[in-house]
N, C-alpha and C positions, 0 to 999 in steps of 0.2 A: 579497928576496921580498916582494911584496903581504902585508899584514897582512889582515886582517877587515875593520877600521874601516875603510883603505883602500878598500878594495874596494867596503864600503857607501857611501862619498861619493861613490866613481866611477858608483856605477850609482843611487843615488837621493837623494841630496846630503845623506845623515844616518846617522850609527855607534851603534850601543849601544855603550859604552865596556865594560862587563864583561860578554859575555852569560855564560850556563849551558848549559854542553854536557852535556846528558844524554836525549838523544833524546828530549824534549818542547816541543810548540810553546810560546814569551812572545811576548808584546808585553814594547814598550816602555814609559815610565812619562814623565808630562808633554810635553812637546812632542815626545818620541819616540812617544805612543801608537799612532801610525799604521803603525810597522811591527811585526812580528809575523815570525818564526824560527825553525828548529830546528837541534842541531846534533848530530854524532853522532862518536865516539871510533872512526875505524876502522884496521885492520890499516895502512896507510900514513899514514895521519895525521887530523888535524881535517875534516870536510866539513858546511858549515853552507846551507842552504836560507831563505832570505828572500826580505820581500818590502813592501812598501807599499801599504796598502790603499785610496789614493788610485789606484792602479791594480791593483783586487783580481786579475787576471789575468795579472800578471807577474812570474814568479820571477826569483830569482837565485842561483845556484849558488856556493859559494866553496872552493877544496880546498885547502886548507894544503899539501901537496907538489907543487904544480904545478911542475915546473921545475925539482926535487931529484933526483926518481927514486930514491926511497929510499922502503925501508919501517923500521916500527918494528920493532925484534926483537920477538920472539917473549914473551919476559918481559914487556918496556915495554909493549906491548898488551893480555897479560890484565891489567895493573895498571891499566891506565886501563881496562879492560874493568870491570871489580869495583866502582871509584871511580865509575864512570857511573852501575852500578847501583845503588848505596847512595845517592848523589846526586839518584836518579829516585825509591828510593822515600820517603826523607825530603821531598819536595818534595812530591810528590804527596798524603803525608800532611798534612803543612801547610796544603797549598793547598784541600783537603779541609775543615780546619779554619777555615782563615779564610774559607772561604766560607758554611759554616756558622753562624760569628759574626757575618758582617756580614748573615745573612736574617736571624736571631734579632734583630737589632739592629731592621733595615728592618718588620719586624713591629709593634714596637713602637711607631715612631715612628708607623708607619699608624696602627695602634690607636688612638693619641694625638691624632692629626690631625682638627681640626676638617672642619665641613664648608665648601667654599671659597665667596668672594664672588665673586655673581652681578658684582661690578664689579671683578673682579680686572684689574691693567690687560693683561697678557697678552691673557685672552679679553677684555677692554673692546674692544682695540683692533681683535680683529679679530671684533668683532659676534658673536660665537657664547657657549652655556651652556658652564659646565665641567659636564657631564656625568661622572659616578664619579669625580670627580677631589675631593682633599682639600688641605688646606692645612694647612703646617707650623704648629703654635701656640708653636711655640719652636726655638733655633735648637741646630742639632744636629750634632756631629763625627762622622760615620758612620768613617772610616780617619784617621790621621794626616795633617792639614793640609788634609782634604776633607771642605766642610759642607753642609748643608741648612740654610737660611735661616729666619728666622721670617717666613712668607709667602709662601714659595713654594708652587707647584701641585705636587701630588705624583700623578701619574698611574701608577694598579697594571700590572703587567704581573704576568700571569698565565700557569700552566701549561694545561696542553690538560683536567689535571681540575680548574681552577680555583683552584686554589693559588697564593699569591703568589710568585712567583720576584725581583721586583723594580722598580726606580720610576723612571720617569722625571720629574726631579728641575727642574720648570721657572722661572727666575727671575721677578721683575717686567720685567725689560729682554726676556725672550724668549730667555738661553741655556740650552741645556738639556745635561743631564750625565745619563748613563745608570749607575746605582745596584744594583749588583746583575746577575742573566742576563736578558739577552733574547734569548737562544738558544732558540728556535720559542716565544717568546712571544708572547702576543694579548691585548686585551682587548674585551670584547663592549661594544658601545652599544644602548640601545633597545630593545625588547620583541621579541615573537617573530616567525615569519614569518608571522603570520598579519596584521601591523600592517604602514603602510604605503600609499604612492599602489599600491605593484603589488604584491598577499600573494602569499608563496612566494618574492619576490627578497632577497637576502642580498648587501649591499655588500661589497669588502672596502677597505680603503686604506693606503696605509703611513704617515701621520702622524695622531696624535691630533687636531689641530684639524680637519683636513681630515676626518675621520672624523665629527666634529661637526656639522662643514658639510653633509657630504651627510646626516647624518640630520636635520636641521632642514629639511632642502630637503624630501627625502622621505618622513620618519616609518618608513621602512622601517629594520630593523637594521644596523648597521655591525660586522666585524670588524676593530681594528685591529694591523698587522701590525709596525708601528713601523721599520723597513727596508724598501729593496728585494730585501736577500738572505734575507726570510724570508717573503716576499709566496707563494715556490713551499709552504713547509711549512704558510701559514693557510690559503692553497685546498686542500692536499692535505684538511687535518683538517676546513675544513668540508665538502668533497665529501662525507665517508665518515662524519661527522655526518650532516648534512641531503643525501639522495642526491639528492634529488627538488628541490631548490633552484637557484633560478635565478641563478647566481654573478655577481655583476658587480666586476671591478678597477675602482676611480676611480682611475687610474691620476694621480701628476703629470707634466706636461710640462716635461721640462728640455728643453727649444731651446734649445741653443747649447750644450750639456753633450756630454764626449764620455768613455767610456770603454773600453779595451783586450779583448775576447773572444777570445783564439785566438789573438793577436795580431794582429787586426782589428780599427779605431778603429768604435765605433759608437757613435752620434747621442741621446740622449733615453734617460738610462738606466730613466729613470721606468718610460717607456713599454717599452721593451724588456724589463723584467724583470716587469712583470706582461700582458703580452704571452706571456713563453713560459710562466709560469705559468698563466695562462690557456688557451695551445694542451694544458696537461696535464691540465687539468681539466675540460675542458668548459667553458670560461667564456665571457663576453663581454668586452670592454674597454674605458672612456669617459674621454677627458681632454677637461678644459674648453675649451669654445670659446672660444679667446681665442688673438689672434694674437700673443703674448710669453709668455716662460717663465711656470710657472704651475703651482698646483696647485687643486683643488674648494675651498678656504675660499678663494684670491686671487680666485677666479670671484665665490662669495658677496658679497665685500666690496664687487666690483667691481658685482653688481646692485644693493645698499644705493648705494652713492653714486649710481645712475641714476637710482634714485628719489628720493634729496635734493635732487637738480640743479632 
């Protein structure tokens, strides 16, 4: 019979070697982070649900009795019925816990964080302010074997009432590590909607620099949404903030980028996903004119060099 792990190389060429079967979604840890799982103890046996968020729209199903035809007696299942449950709620507790430790942590380090250089090589290089963004003044083990740099850009991400939820964590080379939830987090650029080439409009964007970009370009406000799988939750929440605001997605253009819907390959997920965010909210939608992949700071860099020429 097919194992788990099997199963998991056949259908995305990567196993968590020990998952936890207790009917709650993990990811994986290190080069496994990209997939994400549930599994669940039932009357016939193991059935576990994955998947790879490199194609967020394609499950995979796994049933441990496939091909047996057998169930578990009746004993053997409320025992692993009871074992799940104990399993579920000590984790949950846990997890509760160490999420708890690591904001109380991520607080402090904020707290502690100088304000960043205007010639940080990050934003040096690509011509834009680190707007609300901080910099680490020492270097810091947030989890076991995972650091914050002395120097690096520590950009807030914030809840809907303003609360720190968490940071993304950007090097001087430009990789960046996400610290904490960005689950429907945002963070605001720039003053109100009354500022701005057009008062009343309210950008939103999915990356910080690009955020940066269009409000240097405009002076008008930016929300930024830091994905595209949360681009639908900062338009819902500025709709229903500002009703009367004129929403625009700076959407990026992945040309040549494709990702799975329905099991339909579709083109530009940039644009796609603040597209139907957009079709939900009322909004508008604007990706840079530039005939190659792209997003509004590549646009910016790409007017600065026109002008050096």
């Amino acid at each position: 019979m097919t194992s788990l792990q099997d199963h998991m190389l056949a259908h995305i060429g990567a196993a968590i070697p020990d998952p936890i079967i207790d009917g709650r979604w993990y990811s994986g840890t290190g080069k496994l982070d990209k997939i994400s799982y549930v599994g669940h103890h039932l009357a016939k046996g193991v059935l576990v649900r994955y998947r790879d968020h490199r194609t967020p729209d394609v499950y995979h199903v796994f049933k441990e009795w496939e091909g047996q035809g057998e169930y578990l007696n009746r004993n053997e299942y409320q025992r692993r019925k009871a074992e799940t449950a104990r399993a579920a709620q000590q984790a949950a507790a846990q997890a509760k816990q160490d999420r708890a430790d690591l904001l109380a942590k991520l607080n402090v380090i904020w707290q502690n964080a100088r304000e960043a250089d205007r010639e940080h090589p990050y934003t040096g290089a690509k011509c834009i302010m680190p707007i609300g963004a901080k910099q680490a003044a020492e270097r810091h083990e947030i989890q076991p074997g995972q650091y914050i740099g002395q120097g690096d850009l520590l950009v807030p991400v914030c809840s809907h009432t303003g609360r720190l939820q968490g940071i993304q964590q950007i090097t001087p080379t430009g990789r960046k590590f996400a610290r904490g939830s960005f689950k429907a987090g945002l963070m605001w650029i720039g003053g109100g909607l009354t500022t701005g080439e057009v008062p009343g409009r309210l950008y939103i964007t999915e990356g910080w620099a690009t955020g940066i970009a269009v409000h240097m370009r405009t002076r008008n406000p930016v929300v930024v949404a830091f994905s595209t799988g949360n681009l639908l939750a900062t338009g819902q929440w500025a709709r229903k903030r500002y009703p009367d605001a004129g929403l625009v997605f700076a959407a990026d253009n992945d040309l040549g980028s494709f990702i799975t819907v329905q099991g339909q390959q579709v083109e530009n997920p940039g644009r796609y996903y603040a597209t139907q965010a957009a079709l939900a909210v009322n909004a508008a939608v604007i990706t840079p004119p530039m005939g190659q992949k792209g997003d509004w700071c590549d646009w910016h860099l790409s007017q600065i060099g026109q002008i050096r020429k």
